[in-house]
N, C-alpha and C positions, 0 to 999 in steps of 0.2 A: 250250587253256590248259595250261602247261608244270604238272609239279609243284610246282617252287617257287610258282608265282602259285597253287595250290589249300592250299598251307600259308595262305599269308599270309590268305587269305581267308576259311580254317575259321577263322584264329586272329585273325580281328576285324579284319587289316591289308590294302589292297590294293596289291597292288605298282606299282609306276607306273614306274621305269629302274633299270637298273642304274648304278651310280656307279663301282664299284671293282671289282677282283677280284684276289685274293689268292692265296697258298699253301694257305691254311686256308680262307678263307671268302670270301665276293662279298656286297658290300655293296650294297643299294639303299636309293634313295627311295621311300615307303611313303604310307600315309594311314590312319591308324589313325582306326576306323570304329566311332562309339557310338549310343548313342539320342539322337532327336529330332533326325537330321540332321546331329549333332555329327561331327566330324573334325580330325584333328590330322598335321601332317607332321611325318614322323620319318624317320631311318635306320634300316634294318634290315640285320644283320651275320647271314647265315646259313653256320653250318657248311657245307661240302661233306660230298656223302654219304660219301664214302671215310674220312673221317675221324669220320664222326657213327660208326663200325662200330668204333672203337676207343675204349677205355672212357680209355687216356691223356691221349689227344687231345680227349675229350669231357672230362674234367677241366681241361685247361687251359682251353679254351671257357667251363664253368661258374664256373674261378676269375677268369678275368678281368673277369666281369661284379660277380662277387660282390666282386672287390675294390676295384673302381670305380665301384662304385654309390652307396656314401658318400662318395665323394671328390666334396664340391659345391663348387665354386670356378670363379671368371669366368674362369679360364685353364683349365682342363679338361676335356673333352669329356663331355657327363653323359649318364650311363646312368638307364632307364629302366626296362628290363624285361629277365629273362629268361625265354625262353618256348621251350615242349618241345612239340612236335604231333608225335606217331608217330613219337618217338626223334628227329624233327632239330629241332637248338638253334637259336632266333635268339636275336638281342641287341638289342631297340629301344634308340633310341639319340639325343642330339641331330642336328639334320638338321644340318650346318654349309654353308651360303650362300656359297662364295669358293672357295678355291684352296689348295693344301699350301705349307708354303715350299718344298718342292723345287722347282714350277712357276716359283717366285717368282724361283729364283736361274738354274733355266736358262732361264729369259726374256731376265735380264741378260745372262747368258753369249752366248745365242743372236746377244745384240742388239750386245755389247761394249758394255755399258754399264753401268759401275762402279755398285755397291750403294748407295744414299744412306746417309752413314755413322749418320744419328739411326735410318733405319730399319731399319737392322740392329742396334745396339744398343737400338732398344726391344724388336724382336721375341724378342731372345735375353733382355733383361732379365725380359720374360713369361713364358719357360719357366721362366727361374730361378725366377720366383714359382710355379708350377704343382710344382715338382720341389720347393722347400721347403716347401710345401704338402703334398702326399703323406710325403715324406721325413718328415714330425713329423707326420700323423696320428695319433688316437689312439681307440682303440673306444670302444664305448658304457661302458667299464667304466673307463674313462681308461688305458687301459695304450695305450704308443707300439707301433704295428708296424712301424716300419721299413722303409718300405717301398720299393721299389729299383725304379726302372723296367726298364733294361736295356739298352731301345731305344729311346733316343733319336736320333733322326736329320729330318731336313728330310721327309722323308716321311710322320711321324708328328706333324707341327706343322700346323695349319689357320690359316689368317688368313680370314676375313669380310670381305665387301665391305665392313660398316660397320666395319674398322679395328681387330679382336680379334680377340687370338691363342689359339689353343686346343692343348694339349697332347691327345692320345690314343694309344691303341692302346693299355694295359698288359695284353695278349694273353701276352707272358711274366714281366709283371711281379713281384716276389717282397714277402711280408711275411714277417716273422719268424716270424709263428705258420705257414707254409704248409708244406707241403714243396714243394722246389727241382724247378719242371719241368726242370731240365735232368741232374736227377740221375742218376747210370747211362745217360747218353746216350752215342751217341760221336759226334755232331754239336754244334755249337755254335748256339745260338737267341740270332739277334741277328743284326745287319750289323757283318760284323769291320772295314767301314772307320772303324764309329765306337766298334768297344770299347776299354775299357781295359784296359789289361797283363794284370790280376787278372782279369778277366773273360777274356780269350784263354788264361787261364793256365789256365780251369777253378777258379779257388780261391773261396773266403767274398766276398758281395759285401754293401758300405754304400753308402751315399750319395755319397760319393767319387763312384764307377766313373760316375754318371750327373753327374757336374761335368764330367770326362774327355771325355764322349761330348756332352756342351756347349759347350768349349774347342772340339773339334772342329770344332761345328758353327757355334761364331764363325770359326772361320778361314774358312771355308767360307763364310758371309755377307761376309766381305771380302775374300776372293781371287778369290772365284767357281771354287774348282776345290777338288777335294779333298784334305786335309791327306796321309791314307793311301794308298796305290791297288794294293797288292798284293792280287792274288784269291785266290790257293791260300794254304790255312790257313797250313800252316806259314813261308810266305814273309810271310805277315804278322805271325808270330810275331815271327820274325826283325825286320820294320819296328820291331814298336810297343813291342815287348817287348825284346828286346837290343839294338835300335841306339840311335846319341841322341838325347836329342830331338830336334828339327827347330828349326834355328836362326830365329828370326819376322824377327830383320834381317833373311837373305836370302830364306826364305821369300815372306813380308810386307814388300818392303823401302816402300813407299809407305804402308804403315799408319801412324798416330799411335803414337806409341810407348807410350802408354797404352794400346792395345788390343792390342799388341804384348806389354805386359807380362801382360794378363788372359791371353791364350792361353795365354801362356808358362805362367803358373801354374797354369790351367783343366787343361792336360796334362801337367802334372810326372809323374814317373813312382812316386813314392810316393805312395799316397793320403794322408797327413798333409802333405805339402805343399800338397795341392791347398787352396782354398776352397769354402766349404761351398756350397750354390746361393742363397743369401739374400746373402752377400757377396760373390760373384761379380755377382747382380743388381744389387745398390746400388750396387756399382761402376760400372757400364755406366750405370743413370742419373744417377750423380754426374760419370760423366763429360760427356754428354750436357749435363746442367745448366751444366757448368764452360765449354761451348764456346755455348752460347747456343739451342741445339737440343734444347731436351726431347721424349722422345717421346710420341706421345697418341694414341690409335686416330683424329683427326681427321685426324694426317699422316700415317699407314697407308692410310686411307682416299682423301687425295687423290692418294696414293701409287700406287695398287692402280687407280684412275678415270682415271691418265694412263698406265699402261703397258698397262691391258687396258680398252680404250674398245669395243671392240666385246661383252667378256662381262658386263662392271660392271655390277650389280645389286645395289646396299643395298636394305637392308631399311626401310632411312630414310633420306632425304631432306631435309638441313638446307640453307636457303637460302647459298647460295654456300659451301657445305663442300664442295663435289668442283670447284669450276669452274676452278680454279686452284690450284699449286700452291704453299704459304707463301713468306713475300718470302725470298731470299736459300737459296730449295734447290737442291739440287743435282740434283734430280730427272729422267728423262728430258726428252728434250724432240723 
């Protein structure tokens, strides 16, 4: 028995696979272990040691748990616990059942098979609700924290076989009241292919910056390739930050020109031009509504049951909700 499996099991959890692994931490599937035979599945987010030895890095670990512990909403991945056995951190955590949208979109890509457009505007419509959600939280004491994700990206988005979307990871998320992990760094924390200007620039981040890295990650639900693609800092500098925007006609030239115009906006390069994440949403499903295609975790779901048949596993089971896909989608086939 490894170390890791001798934490989890002083600390009442048994480890069962690994799920993920990270820069920071390796995530598994767990089975937290009570009396009278009781058990419960969860995820566990456990620090790497290299990193439990630094008191910075152990601060971000503890604020991320702490800052998303309250954040309870059907779009964000819910925290449970943090827990310290002999200096290393984990993070019990909701177990999420499905796939990232990263998987989701280079599936498509893999497959050459265009994004079903209700399914990518509900799945971005959810974060928006996840992002306005946080963005207006407010503490026990009703004051707002302001809270800024930072990382937003398809990586950090979950879909469920039953057809819900879950925002996570706010690992360097910021509130108002915190101080700024990235402050006195000379690295940037985040993935620059989805920050904004303000954020690559190092300067003050609002709520803005995570509309930006939104926009993004609609184009990216509709192009299947990414908006950004420069790797070295400064050449990205250069992309995001002093070139112009990215024209969506040529861009995006097959996109509906409503969705064309939300990127457009979602990326502007002022953050007062952008829209907030609540109006960026309601757009997406006013538009949705407008073309006759609402979205609803039932057409996620039969969405998710026809492109991955062989891993598909809900959690539930409604008679004829996966066996076909709604009349008139666009869906693989």
């Amino acid at each position: 028995m490894g170390p890791g499996q001798e934490l989890l099991v002083v600390s009442r959890f048994r480890l069962l696979r690994e799920i993920a692994r990270g820069g920071m931490a390796t995530v598994h599937e767990a089975e937290q272990i009570g009396s009278a035979g009781f058990t419960k599945r969860m995820a566990l987010k456990i620090i790497h040691e290299r990193f439990a030895r630094h008191p910075e890095w152990r601060q971000l670990f503890i604020d991320e748990a702490k800052l998303s512990a309250n954040l309870v909403h059907g779009n964000i991945v819910q925290i449970y616990q943090l827990g310290d056995h002999e200096g290393t951190l984990f993070i019990a955590m909701e177990l999420i059942k499905g796939i990232s949208l990263r998987t989701l979109i280079n599936t498509h890509r893999a497959r050459r098979l265009p994004m079903p457009p209700d399914v990518a505007a509900y799945c971005a419509s959810r974060v928006c609700r996840a992002l306005d959600f946080a963005h207006h939280f407010v503490d026990e004491g009703g004051h707002r924290l302001d809270i800024v994700h930072r990382d937003v990206s398809p990586g950090n988005v979950m879909l469920t076989w039953d057809g819900h979307v879950k925002l996570g990871d706010f690992g360097i998320a910021k509130a108002r009241t915190m101080v700024d992990p990235s402050a006195n760094r000379q690295v940037l924390l985040g993935k620059k292919h989805y920050m904004s200007p303000e954020q690559l620039m190092g300067s003050d981040l609002d709520a803005r910056s995570d509309v930006f890295s939104m926009g993004v990650v609609l184009f990216e639900l509709f192009a299947l390739r990414s908006l950004f693609t420069e790797d070295e800092t400064m050449a990205a500098f250069d992309e995001v930050v002093l070139g112009p925007s990215p024209d969506l006609s040529l861009r995006l030239p097959d996109a509906d020109p409503g969705i064309q115009a939300m990127i457009s906006d979602a990326i502007a390069k002022g953050p007062a031009e952008r829209p907030s994440a609540a109006l960026l949403g309601r757009r997406l499903d006013e538009w949705c509504a407008a073309r006759g295609t609402p979205g609803s975790p039932e057409r996620l779901q039969a969405h998710l049951a026809e492109l991955f048949p062989e891993t598909y596993r809900p959690s539930t089971r409604a008679t004829g909700a996966v066996s076909t896909l709604p009349e008139g989608s666009t869906g693989p086939r």
